[in-house]
Structure formats: structure tokens, C-alpha cells
C-alpha positions in Angstrom: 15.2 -43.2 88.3 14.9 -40.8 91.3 12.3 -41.7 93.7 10.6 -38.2 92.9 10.5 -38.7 89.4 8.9 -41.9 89.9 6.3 -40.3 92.3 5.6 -37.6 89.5 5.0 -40.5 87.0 2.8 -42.0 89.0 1.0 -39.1 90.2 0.4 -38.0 87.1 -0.7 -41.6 85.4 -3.3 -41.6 88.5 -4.8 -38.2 87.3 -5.3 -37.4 91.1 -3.8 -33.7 90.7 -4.0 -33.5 94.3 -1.0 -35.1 95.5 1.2 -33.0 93.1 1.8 -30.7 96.2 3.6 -33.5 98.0 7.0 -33.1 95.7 6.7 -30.0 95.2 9.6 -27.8 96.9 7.9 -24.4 99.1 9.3 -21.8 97.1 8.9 -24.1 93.6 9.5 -21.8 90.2 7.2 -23.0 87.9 8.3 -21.7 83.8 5.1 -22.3 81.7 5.1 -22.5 77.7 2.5 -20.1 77.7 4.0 -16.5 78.5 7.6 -15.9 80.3 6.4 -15.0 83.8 7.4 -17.8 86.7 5.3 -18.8 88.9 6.6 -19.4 92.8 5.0 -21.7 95.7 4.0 -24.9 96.2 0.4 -23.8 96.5 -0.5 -21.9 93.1 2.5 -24.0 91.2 -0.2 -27.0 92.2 -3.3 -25.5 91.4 -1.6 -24.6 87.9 -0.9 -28.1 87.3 -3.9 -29.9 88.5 -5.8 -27.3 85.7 -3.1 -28.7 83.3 -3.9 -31.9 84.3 -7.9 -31.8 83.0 -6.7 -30.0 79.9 -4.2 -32.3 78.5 -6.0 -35.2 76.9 -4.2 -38.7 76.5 -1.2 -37.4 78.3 2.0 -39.9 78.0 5.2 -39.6 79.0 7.3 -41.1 75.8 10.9 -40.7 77.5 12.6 -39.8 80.7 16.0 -38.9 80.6 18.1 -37.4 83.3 20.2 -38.2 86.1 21.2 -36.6 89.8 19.1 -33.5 90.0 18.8 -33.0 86.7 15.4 -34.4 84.9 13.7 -34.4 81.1 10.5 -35.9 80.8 8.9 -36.1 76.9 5.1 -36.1 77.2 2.6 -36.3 74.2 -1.4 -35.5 74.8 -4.2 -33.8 73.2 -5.4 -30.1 73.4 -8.9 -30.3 72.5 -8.7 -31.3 68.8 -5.0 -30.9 68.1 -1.9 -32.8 69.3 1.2 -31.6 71.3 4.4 -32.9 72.3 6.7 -31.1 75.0 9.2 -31.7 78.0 8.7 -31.3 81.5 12.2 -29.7 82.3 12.5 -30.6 86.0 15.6 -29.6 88.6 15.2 -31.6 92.2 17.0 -29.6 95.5 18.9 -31.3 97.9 15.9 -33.0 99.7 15.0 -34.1 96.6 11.3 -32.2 96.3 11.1 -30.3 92.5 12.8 -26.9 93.0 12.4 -25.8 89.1 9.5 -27.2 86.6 9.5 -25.9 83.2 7.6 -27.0 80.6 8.1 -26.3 76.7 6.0 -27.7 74.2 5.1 -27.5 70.4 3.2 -26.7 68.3 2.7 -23.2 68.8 -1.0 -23.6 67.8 -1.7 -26.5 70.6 0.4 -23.6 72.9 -1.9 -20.9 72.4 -4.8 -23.5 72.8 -3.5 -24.3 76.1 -3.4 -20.8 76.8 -6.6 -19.6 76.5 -8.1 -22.9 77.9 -6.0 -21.8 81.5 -6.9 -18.3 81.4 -10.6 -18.9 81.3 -9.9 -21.7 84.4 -7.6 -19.8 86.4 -10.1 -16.3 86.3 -12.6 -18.4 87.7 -10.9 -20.3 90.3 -11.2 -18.7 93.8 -7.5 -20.3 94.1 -6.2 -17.5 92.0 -7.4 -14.7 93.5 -4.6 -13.8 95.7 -2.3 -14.5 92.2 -4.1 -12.9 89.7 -2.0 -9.5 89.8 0.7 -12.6 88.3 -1.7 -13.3 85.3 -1.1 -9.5 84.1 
């Protein structure tokens, strides 16, 4: 396994959100499941995911599959009261840092769940402020 996706497993398995940041690529693009705009930088790409991060419940990663730069990770967790599964679609650059993250997920219910739990975060963290014209 790449030494990146390793870091991310462990990262996330140690549910300190905070060290996210240190694979992520400057100019990441970050693809949610919950609309179809991206998301670019390090900084808000972080903040997104650490929110993730207190809204999944019993997240597990079931499989990895992948190889080179190229990276699926199958998760299940919990959305409140209802159950997801999805697929962290990652693409690593050259120095090996997460250049692409997209996540897609099922089912749609659990989705829109998701949605609304990270637009009532994200309006009320200071973090977005500056990125809030990329909510709309």
C-alpha cells in the first residue's frame, strides 16, 4: 500500500481530523457526494473533512484497492440513524500528497442526510467564511 494511503487510514482510524492537512496536495480538488461543485486547497478541503469526520458514525474502511497513483477506498458508517456505504476515490501526484479526493456514496437518503448536517456546520464555522460564495 502507498505510504499516503496508509497515513490516511491511520489518520482517519485516530479521528484526529487535524493531521488530514499533512497529505493533502496545496491546490487539492475535493469532489463531494453532496452537490457537483469541487472544492480546491489544502485548507478548506481539511476543514471539510474534519466536519465529515464528526458526522460519520462507525466509519470503516471495508476494502482498499488500488495501485501507483491510483486509489479506491470502500468505507461504511452511520448518518445519524441511517447507514451508508461509499468510496473515497483518491489520485496521489508525483510527491505522493492526495491531488484528487472524491467521494461517492449511497444511499441517496443517507446523502442528503449528510448534506444538510454540513450545511448547518460549515455556515457556522468562521473557517468558511472566506468560502462561502463556494456553498451557493
Amino acid at each position: 500500500m502507498h505510504p499516503t494511503i496508509q497515513r490516511m487510514t491511520e489518520i482517519v482510524a485516530s479521528g484526529d481530523d487535524s493531521r488530514i492537512i499533512e497529505i493533502l496536495a496545496e491546490e487539492v480538488k475535493f469532489l463531494p457526494p453532496t452537490y457537483w461543485k469541487t472544492w480546491t486547497g489544502r485548507e478548506p478541503c481539511a476543514a471539510i473533512l474534519g466536519h465529515v469526520g464528526q458526522i460519520f458514525q462507525d466509519f470503516e474502511y471495508r476494502r482498499i484497492m488500488g495501485e501507483g497513483k491510483d486509489w479506491a477506498l470502500e468505507f461504511q458508517c452511520r448518518i445519524g440513524d441511517l447507514d451508508a456505504v461509499g468510496v473515497d476515490l483518491i489520485t496521489l501526484g508525483e510527491d505522493g500528497l492526495i491531488d484528487t479526493f472524491e467521494v461517492v456514496m449511497r444511499p441517496y437518503k443517507s446523502v442528503g442526510l449528510l448534506r444538510d448536517a454540513m450545511m448547518e456546520r460549515v455556515m457556522k464555522d468562521p473557517r468558511f467564511l472566506k468560502y462561502r460564495e463556494a456553498l451557493s
